[in-house]
C-alpha positions, 0 to 999 in steps of 0.5 A: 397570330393576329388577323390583319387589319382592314383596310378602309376603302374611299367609296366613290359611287357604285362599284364597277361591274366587272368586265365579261368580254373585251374584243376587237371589232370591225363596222361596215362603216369601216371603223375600227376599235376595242369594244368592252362588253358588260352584263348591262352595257357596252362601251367601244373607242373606235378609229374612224376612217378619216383618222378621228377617233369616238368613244360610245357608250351604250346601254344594253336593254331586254327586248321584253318577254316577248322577246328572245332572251339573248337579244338586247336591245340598243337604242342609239345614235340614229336609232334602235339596234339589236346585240347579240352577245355569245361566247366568241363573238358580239353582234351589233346590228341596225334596225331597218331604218333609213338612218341605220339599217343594214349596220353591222359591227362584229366583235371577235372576243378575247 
């Protein structure tokens, strides 16, 4: 029996990374959405509360090697936020600055 054929592929660009999480989250600015976690960003479409929607697109940073290995950082929107991605849950949290801090965005992981 013969090996079966190859078949070629178009390339458009880098491959996709293949997503590690997907989850559920909720903000203290009461938005809503699904949040898809990689090894080296994230991405959220959300439901505002006055009914709009947003898509972010965040890339996930080390801290350095000062700093703790399962904290990244984001730098976003506003400013500097902190994520700590776990097994069931991803947390996003506001530096302490008068634009962002006190921000929390909780993810509940599938």
């Amino acid at each position: 029996m013969a090996a079966p054929a190859k078949i070629a592929r178009k390339s458009e660009g880098p491959p996709l990374r293949p997503l590690a999480k997907s989850s559920f989250s909720r903000a203290t600015t009461d938005s809503w959405g699904r949040v898809q976690v990689y090894s080296d960003h994230s991405a959220r479409a959300v439901l505002l509360p006055d009914g709009t929607t947003q898509n972010t697109y965040n890339l996930l940073s080390s801290l350095g090697a000062d700093g703790p290995k399962a904290i990244h950082a984001i730098h976003g929107t506003g400013g500097k936020y902190f994520v700590m991605p776990g097994a069931k849950i991803f947390a996003l949290v506001g530096a302490n600055s008068a634009t962002i801090g006190g921000y929390l965005q909780l993810s509940l992981m599938d």
